[in-house]
N, C-alpha and C positions, 0 to 999 in steps of 0.2 A: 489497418489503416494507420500510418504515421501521422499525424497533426500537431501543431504548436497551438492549435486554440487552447485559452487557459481551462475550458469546458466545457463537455459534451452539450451537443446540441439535444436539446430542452432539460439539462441541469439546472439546480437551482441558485448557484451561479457561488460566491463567498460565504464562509458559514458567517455569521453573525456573528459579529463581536469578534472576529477575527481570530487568529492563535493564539489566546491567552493561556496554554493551558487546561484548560476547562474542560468536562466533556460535556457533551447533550446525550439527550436522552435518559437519564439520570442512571451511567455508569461512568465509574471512577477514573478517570486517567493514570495510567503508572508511569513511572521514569525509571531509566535504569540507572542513577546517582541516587543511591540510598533512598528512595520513597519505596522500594520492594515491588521489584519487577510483577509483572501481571495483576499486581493487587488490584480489585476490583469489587464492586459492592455484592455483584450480583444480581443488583438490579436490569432489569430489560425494558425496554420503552417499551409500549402501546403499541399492539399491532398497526401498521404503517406510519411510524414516528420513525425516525431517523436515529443512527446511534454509533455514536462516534468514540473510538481508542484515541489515543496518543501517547507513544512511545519515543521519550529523547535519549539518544545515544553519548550524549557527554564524551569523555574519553575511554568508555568501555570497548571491552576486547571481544573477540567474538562474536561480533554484530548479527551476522550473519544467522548462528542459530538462534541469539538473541530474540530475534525480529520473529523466527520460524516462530519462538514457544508461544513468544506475545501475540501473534497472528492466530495461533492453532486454540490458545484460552478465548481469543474472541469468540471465535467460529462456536464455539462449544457456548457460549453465554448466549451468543445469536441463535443457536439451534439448528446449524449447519452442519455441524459436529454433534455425537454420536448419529452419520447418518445411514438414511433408513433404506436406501437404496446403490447400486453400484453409480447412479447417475448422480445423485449426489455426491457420493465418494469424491468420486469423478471431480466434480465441482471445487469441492473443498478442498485436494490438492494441486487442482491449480491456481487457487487462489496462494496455495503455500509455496508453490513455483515459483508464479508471480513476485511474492516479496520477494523471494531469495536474489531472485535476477537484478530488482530494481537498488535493491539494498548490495550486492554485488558489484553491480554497476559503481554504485557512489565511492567501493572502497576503491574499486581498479583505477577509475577517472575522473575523481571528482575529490580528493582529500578526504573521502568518509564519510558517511551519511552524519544527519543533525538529528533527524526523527524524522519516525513513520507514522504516518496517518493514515487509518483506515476509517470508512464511512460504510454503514449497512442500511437501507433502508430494504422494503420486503421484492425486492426486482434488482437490485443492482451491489454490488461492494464496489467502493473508490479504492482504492492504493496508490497514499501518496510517499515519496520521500524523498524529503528537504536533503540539501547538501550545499557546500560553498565552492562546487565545481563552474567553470564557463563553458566547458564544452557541451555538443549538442549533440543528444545520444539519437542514433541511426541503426535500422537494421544492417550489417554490412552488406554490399553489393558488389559480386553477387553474392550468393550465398553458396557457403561450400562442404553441405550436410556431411562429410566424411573426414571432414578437418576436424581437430581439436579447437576452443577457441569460438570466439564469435558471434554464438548461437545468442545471448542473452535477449537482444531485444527482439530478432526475430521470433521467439518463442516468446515477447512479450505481445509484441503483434498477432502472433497465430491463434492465442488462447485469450485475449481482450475484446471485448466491442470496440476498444476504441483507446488511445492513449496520447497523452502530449506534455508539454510542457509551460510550466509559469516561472516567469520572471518578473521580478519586482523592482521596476527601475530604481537606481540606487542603492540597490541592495546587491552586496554579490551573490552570488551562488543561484541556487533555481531548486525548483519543484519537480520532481518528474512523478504523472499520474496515470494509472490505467484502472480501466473502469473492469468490471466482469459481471456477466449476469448469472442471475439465482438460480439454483439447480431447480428443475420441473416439477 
């Protein structure tokens, strides 16, 4: 499903206190500008408290695996990783698909990702990632599965509940997010 709504219907809508930085659930937020990528407390919220990464991309290289490793230490803190079945497996690399495409995207059409934001609660991962691009990313139509090229967000669509975009009037650039549900 393509959507521009800024959030899934029955999300719980801005995090509080907006992008400071900060994370909830009491794990550490890293940057990739000398704060030491993935650093993290270790700490995990409360079974069904929400828990939120944030990774900023500054002028760093390599975004791309960047995001994977930052993404892949999440998953492991959340307990999605080492997991205990092929169906999670499953799970937990498309959520690693996921960034790459979204974080992909930003480099190709959008001047480069700002940072990624990932949200976990015990049903759902967000994957957000900010960027100072205007365009508005689309499945291409049609779709041409033997071609090179293309595939990014239709493979963000196939494998998402759900995904869209925020814009912040006044602000250049935009948001692009896709939701994923919890392995079984």
């Amino acid at each position: 499903m393509s959507t521009t709504r800024p959030y899934s219907p029955g999300d719980r809508g801005p995090e509080p206190g907006g992008a400071s930085g900060a994370s909830e659930g009491g794990v550490a937020a890293a940057g990739a500008s000398g704060e030491g990528v993935g650093a993290s407390s270790g700490a995990v919220a409360p079974p069904g408290g929400r828990q939120v990464r944030r990774l900023s991309f500054g002028d760093e290289s390599g975004v791309v695996p960047l995001a994977r490793d930052f993404t892949r230490q999440a998953l492991y803190a959340w307990g999605w990783l080492p997991a205990a079945s092929a169906d999670q497996r499953a799970a937990a690399e498309d959520v690693l698909l996921v960034v790459s495409e979204l974080v992909t995207n930003a480099c190709l059409h959008a001047e480069g990702p700002d940072q990624l934001r990932i949200t976990c609660d015990n049903k759902v991962i967000r994957v957000e990632v900010a960027d100072r691009g205007t365009g508005q990313p689309s499945p291409r139509t049609p779709h041409r599965a033997g071609r090179p090229g293309g595939h990014g967000m239709f493979i963000v669509q196939r494998l998402c509940l759900d995904w869209g975009v925020v814009r912040t009037p006044g602000v250049s650039g935009k948001t692009v997010w896709a939701e994923l549900g919890a392995p079984a």
